[in-house]
C-alpha positions in Angstrom: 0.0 0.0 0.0 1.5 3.5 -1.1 2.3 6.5 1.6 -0.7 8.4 0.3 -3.2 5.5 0.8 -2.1 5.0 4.1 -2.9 8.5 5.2 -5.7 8.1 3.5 -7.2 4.9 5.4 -5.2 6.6 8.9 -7.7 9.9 7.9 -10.7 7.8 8.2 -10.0 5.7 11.3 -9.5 9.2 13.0 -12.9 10.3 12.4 -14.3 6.6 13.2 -14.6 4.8 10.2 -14.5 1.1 11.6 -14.5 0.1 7.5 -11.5 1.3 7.7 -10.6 0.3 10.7 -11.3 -3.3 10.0 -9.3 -2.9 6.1 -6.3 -1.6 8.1 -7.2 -4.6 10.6 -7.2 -7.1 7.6 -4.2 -6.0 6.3 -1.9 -5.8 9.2 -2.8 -8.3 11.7 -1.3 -11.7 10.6 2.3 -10.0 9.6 2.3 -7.8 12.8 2.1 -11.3 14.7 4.8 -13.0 13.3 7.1 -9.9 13.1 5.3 -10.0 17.2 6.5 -13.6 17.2 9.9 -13.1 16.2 11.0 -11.5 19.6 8.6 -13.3 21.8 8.9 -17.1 20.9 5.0 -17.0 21.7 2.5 -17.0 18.6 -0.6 -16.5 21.5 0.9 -14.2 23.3 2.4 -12.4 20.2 -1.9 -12.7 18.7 -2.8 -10.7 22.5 -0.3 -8.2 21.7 -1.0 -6.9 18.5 -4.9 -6.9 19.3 -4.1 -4.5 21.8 -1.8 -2.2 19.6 -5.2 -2.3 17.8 -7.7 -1.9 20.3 -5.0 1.1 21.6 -5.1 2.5 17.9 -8.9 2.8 17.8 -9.3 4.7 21.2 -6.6 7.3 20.4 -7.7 7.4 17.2 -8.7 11.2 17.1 -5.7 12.2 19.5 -2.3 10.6 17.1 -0.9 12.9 14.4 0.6 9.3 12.0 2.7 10.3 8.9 2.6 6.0 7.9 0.3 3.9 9.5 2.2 1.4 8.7 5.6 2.6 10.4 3.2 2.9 13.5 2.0 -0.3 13.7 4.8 -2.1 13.9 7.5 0.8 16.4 3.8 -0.1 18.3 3.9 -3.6 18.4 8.0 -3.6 18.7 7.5 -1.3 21.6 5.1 -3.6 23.5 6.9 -6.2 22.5 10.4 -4.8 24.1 8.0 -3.9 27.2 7.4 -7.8 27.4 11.0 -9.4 26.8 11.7 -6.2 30.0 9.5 -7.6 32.1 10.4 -11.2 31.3 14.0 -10.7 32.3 13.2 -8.7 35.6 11.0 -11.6 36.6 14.1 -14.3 35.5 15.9 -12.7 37.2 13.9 -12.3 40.5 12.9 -16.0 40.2 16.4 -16.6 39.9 17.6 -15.1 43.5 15.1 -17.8 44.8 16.5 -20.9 46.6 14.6 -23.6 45.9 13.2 -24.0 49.2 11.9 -20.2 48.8 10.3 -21.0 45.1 8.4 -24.2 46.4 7.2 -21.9 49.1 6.5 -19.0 46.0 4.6 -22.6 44.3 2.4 -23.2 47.3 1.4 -19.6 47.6 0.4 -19.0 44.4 -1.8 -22.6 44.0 -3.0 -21.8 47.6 -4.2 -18.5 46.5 -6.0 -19.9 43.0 -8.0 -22.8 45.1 -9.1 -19.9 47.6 -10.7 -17.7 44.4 -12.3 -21.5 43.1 -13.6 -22.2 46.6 -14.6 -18.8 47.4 -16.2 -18.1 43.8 -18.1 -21.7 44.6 -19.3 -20.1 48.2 -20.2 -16.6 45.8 -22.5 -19.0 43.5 -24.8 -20.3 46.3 -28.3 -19.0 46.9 -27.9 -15.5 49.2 -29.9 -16.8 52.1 -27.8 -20.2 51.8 -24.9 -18.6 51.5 -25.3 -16.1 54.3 -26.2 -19.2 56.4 -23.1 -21.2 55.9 -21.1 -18.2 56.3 -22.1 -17.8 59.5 -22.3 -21.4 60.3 -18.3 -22.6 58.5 -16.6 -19.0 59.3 -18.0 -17.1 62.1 -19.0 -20.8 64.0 -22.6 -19.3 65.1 -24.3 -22.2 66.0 -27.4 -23.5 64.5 -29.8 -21.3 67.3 -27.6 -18.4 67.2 -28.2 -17.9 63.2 -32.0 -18.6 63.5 -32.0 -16.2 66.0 -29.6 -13.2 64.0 -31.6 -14.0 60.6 -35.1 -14.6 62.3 -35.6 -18.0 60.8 -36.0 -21.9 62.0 -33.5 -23.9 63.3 -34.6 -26.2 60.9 -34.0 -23.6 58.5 -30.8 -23.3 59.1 -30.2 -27.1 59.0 -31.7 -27.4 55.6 -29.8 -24.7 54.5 -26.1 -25.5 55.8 -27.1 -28.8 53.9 -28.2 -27.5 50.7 -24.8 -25.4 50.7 -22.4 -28.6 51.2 -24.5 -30.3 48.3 -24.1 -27.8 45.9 -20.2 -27.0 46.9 -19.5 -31.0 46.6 -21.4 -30.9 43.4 -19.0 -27.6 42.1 -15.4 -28.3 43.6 -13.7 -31.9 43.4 -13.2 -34.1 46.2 -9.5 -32.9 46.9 -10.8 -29.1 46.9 -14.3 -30.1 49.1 -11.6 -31.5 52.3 -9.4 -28.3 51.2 -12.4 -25.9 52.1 -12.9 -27.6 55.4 -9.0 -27.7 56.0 -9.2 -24.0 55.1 -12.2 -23.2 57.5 -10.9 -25.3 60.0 -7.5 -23.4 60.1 -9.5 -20.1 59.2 -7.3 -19.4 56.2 -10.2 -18.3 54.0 -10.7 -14.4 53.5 -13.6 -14.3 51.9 -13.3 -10.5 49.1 -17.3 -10.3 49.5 -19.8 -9.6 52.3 -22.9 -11.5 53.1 -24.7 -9.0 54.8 
């Protein structure tokens, strides 16, 4: 594509032309990502990338002054890329200070962490009444009267309710993660990033 069709098609993404948007797309996405790929080893990340060189493209649209859209694309997409390889060696290099004892530890925290978000986005899925109940009843250890009495319901209530939560929980998380969650709430481990009231 010549200069003065490039400024051309650059002139009508600025005002919001998403034909254009989506020719300029069309005709720059697949060598962007292997030119992406040529730094980064990594084709999906490399695909990520360059979709967000576009995405950034279309919101500062109106704002960039481009001579060759082109030219832009790509110091755009060697940019970010350069911004990744950065970061990749800073966090080699961290990992690398690690003894090994330190990086298991590093392991555990971060699949500790990932099973807390499963459990605890489990414990967000149930019912609000049944989850407000087993809240109270795993975490706060209210006992069965105490919660009738704070929520103004049965003790039966309560019983059914605890009971439908530990159904639908086994029924969501895998054995392994159903004895984690009562590890967790027995060692009070579990922060749970919503409230229930």
């Amino acid at each position: 594509m010549t200069q003065k069709k490039e400024h051309i098609l650059f002139a009508e993404i600025s005002t919001g032309s998403e034909k254009a948007f989506n020719t300029a797309f069309d005709l720059y996405y697949s060598p962007l990502c292997f030119f992406a790929d040529r730094m980064l080893r990594d084709f999906d990340l490399s695909r990520s990338l360059v979709q967000q060189v576009f995405v950034d493209l279309w919101i500062k649209r109106s704002r960039l002054q481009i001579d060759s859209l082109q030219s832009y694309l790509y110091q755009s997409v060697r940019n970010a890329s350069l911004d990744v390889l950065k970061h990749k060696k800073a966090e080699s290099k961290y990992l690398a200070t690690l003894e090994p004892k330190e990086m298991g530890e590093l392991t555990d925290l971060i699949e500790e962490a990932e099973l807390a978000d499963r459990i605890n986005r489990a414990i967000q899925n149930l019912p609000e009444k049944c989850r407000e109940v087993f809240v109270l009843c795993r975490f706060e250890e209210l006992k069965y009267a105490e919660i009738a009495d704070r929520l103004n319901i049965s003790v039966k209530t309560v019983e059914m309710q605890v009971g439908i939560a530990l159904k639908k929980l086994r029924k969501e998380l895998s054995d392994y993660q159903m004895i984690q969650l009562l590890t967790i709430i027995s060692r009070k481990k579990l922060q749970l990033p919503y409230r229930v009231f």
